[in-house]
N, C-alpha and C positions, 0 to 999 in steps of 0.2 A: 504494500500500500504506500503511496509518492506520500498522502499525509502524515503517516508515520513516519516514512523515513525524514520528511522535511522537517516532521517538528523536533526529531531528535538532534537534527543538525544545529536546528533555529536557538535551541538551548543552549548553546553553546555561544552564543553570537547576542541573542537577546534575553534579557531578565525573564527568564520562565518560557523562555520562547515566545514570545508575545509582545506587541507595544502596548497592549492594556488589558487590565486582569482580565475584563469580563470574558475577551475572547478566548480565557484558556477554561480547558474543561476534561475531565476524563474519560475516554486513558488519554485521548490528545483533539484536538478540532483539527477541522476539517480545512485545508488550503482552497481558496478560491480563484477559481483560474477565468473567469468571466461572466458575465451575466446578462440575460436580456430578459427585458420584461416582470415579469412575477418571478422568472425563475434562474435562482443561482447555479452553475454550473462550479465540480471541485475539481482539482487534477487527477481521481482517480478514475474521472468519467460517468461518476453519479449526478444529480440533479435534482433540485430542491426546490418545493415553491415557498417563499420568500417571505417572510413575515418580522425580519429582522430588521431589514429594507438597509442598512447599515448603522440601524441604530436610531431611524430616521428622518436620514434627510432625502431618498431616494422616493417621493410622491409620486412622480411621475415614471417608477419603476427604473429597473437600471439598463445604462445604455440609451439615453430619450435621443432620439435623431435629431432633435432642433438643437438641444444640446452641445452635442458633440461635433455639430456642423458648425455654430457662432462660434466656438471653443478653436476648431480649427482653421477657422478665419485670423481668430485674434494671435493665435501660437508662432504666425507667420509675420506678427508686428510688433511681438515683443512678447515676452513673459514676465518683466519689472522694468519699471523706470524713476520710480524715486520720486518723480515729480507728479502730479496729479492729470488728472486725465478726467476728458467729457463723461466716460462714461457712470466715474463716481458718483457726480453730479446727479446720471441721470439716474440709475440707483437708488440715490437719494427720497430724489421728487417722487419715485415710486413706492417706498416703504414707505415719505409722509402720504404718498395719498390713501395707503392701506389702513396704515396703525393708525385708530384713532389718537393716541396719546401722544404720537410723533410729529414734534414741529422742527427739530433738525436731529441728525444721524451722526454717530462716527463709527467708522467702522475698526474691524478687528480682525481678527485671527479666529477665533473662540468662541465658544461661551463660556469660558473659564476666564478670560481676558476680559472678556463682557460685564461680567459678575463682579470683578473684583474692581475693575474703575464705577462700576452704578455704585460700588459700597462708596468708594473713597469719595466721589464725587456728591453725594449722602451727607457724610462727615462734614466736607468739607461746605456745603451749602446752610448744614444747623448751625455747625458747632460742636456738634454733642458727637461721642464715641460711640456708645453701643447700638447691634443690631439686634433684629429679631430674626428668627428662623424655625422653621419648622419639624422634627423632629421627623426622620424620614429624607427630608430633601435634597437633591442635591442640585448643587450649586455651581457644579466645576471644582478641579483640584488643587485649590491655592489654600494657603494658610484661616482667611477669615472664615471661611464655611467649610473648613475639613474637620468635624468636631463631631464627636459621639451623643448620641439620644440624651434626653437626658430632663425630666419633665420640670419645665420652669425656674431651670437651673443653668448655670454657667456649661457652657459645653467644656469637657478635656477633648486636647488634642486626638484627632483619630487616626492619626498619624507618627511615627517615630519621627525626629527629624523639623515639627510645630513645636514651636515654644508655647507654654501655658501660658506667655503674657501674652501672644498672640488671640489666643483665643479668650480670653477672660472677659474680651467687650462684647462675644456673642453671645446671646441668650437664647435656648431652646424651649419651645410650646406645643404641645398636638397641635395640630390639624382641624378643623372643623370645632374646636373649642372656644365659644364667644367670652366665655367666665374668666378661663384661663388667662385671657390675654386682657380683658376688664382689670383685673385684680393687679394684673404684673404694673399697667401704664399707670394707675392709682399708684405702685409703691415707688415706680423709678423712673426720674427728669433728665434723661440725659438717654433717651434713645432719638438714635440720628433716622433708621429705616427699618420698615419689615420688606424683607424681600420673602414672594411665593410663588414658587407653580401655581400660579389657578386651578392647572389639573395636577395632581400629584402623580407624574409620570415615571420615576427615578425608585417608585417603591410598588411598582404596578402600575395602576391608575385609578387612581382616587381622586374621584370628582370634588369639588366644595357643594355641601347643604347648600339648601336652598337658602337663599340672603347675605350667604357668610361673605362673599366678597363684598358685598354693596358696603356691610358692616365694617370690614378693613378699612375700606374706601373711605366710612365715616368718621371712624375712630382715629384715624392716620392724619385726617384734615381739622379734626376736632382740637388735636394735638400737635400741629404743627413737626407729623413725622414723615419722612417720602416712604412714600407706597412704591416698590420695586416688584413691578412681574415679570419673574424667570420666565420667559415665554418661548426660550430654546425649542422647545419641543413642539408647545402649540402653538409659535406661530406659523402663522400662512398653512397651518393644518387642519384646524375644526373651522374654521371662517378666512374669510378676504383678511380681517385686521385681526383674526387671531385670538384668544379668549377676552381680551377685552372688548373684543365687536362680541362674541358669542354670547356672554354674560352682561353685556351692558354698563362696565366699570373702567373708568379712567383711570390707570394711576399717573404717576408721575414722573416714573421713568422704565423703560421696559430693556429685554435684555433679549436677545434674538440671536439664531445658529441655525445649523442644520440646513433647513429645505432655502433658507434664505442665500446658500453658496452654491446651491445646484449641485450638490458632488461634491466640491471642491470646499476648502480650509475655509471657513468665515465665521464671524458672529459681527454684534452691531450693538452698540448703548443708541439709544433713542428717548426723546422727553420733551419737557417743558424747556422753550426759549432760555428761559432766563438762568435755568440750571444748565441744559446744554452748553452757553457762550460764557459757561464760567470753569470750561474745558480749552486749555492750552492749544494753539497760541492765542487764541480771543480773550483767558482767563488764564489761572495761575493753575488749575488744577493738571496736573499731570498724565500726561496719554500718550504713548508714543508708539513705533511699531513699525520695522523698515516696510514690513507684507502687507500693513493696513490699506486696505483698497488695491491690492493685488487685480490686477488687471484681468487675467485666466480665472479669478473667483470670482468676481464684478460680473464678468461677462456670462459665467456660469447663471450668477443670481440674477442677470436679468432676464437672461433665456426663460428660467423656471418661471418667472413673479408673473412673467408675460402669457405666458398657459396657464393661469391660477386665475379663470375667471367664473362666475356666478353658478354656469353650468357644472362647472367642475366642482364644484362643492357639493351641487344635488348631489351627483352622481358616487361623492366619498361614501356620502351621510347618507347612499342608499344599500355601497354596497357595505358598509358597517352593521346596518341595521339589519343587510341577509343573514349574514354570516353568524352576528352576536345572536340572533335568529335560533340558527339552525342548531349551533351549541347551547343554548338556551334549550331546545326540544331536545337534543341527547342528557343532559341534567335530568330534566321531566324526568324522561321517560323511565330511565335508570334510577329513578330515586335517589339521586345525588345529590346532596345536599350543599356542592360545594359554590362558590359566589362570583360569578360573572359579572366583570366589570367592563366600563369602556363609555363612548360615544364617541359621534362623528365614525373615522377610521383607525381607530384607536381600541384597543378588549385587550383582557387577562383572566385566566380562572386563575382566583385563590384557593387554593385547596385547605379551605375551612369551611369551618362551619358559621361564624360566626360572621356578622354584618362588618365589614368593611368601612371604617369612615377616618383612620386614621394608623398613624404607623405602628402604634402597639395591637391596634387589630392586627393589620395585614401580617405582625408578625407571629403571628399564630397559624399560619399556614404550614402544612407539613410538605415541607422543604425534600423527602424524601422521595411522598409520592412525586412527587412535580420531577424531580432528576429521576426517574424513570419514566414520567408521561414526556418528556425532553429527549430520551434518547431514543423512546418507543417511537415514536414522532419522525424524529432523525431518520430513524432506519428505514422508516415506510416513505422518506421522502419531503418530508415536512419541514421547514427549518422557523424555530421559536428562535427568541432571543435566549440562553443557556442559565438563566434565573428567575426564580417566582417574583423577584423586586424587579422586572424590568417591565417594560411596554411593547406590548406586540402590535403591530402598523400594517395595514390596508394600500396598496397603489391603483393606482389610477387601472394600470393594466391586471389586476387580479380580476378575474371574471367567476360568473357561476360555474363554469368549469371547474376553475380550479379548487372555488371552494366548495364546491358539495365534495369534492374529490380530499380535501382537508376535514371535511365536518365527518366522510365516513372513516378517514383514518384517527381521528378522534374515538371516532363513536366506537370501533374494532377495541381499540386499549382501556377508553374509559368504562366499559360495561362490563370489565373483569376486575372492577375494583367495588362490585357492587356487594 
């Protein structure tokens, strides 16, 4: 098998064989040697239909012909130039005309990159040091939000290598908690932002109750704190502007990745005028970054934002609603009690029993059955993302096809754990 032998090599060369944990898994993952459509193809000549999407930023399925044709245009006038170019610009005009909460853009590399200037630029717009977070989320891997659960408490480092003074201005809260976070703003003056997934995608997907963002939204303005939506994930995914069009909540600075590069390397801070132009050079606040507006990722993100119109949302939020459908009737039918989660194109079964509304639920999910319903899955051709805390994604090119052909290889494994 080319995957075995490649990852035994890969260990030797990369930390675990791998550039990021999630991708390692036992005895070893699978190498990916191209993909079209819904469906991944590995080096050993199997093939998989695709639900990982790359973690997703691949909505419009991988390999998009318009794609790879702007891409190959641009690669013939340059791959960097240092100086700015039209098409940042146009970029630009086009996430503000998306996001509702975006009235100017800088761009990134990341949404690790993304995350940690919305904090600084946070800090730096109150005054005040600490953030909030929500226990489950994640945030990208830098120091202020790599910090352990930890209910209403200072986060420790979750990392070797985080100094505990690093983290000491984070504070952790559930999820869908209005009490929680009532009690904490009453005892402490000196919170600068809550940064959240709207959807809590990084632990499953855990939607917000119903009210709970309006209520951020209130309590953040009541208090003079910035509202930060991690929107990596859901933006330009469940809506045109992303859950803040979905849910109906402005915050004040949002943080964007993934489907926004097309493929390629990107994230983006996005916000309010007066906080954006207090972002270097216009402002003192510091941002820099030789790849920022990366020409080959620009061009990526405009090709995608440009096929990302009105129809194309029906069509997400139809085939979501098949699919969560049809695994919803193998549940039924089976007597399984476990909890399908999702909207838009977006699902996860947690393999509990218990309701779902926050990271201490989801973490009652038995972790084991899940790594055999992952590799049961594998084998018959299905490719999950290789953990119960991640988010499983829908493309544009997944058809009935392919998922009745996913919901009976479901349905084959899940009715022997009745």
């Amino acid at each position: 098998m080319k995957s075995e032998e490649f990852f035994i090599e890969a260990k030797k060369y990369l930390p675990g064989g791998v550039n990021s944990p999630v991708r390692a898994y036992k005895p070893y993952p699978f190498f990916a040697k191209h993909g079209k459509g819904s469906i991944l193809f590995d080096v050993d000549g199997n093939d998989y239909i695709d639900y990982c999407l790359a973690y997703g930023p691949l909505v419009l399925g991988h390999a998009n012909f318009k794609i790879i044709n702007d891409i190959k245009k641009q690669l013939e006038q340059g791959t960097a130039f240092g100086v700015p170019t039209q098409k940042e610009m146009e970029l630009a005009k086009l996430v503000i005309e998306k996001v509702p909460c975006a009235e100017m853009v800088r761009f990134v590399n990341s949404g690790t990159e993304a995350t940690m200037s919305a904090i600084r630029l946070a800090r730096a717009s109150t005054g005040k040091k600490k953030i909030i977070k929500f226990e489950g989320s994640y945030h990208g891997a830098h120091d202020y939000v790599l910090v352990k659960s930890g209910s209403g408490a200072v986060g420790l480092p979750d990392s070797p290598g985080v100094p505990e003074d690093t983290t000491k201005n984070t504070v952790l809260i559930p999820f869908n908690d209005e009490e929680t976070l009532l009690d904490l703003i009453k005892k402490e003056d000196d919170i600068a932002a809550i940064i959240v997934e709207p959807v809590m995608a990084n632990i499953g997907c855990i939607a917000p109750k119903n009210g709970y963002l309006k209520f951020l939204r209130k309590i953040t303005e009541e208090n003079s704190i910035i509202l930060i939506f991690d929107e990596v994930i859901t933006g330009f995914r469940i809506a045109e502007g992303g859950a803040q069009e979905y849910y109906d909540v402005k915050p004040d600075l949002v943080t964007l990745g993934k489907i926004l590069g097309g493929g390629f390397p990107m994230g983006a801070l996005a916000g309010k005028k007066e906080l954006m132009e207090m972002i270097a050079p216009s402002g003192s606040v510091y941002q820099a970054g030789t790849f920022n507006g990366n020409p080959i990722s620009v061009t990526a993100g405009l090709s995608m934002l440009k096929q990302l119109n009105n129809n194309f949302y029906v069509q997400m939020d139809k085939k979501g609603d098949y699919l969560r459908t049809l695994i919803r009737e193998i549940l039924d039918d089976n007597n399984l009690n476990f909890k399908l989660a999702g909207l838009s194109s977006m699902f996860q079964i947690y393999f509990t029993q218990n309701e779902v509304y926050d990271y201490k639920d989801a973490k009652t999910a038995d972790t084991d059955i899940f790594n055999r319903y992952f590799h049961e899955l594998l084998k018959k051709g299905v490719f999950v993302p290789p953990s119960q805390f991640e988010c499983c994604f829908i493309s544009l090119m997944h058809g009935e096809e392919e998922m009745d052909r996913t919901a009976q290889i479901m349905e084959d494994h899940l009715k022997k754990l009745k």
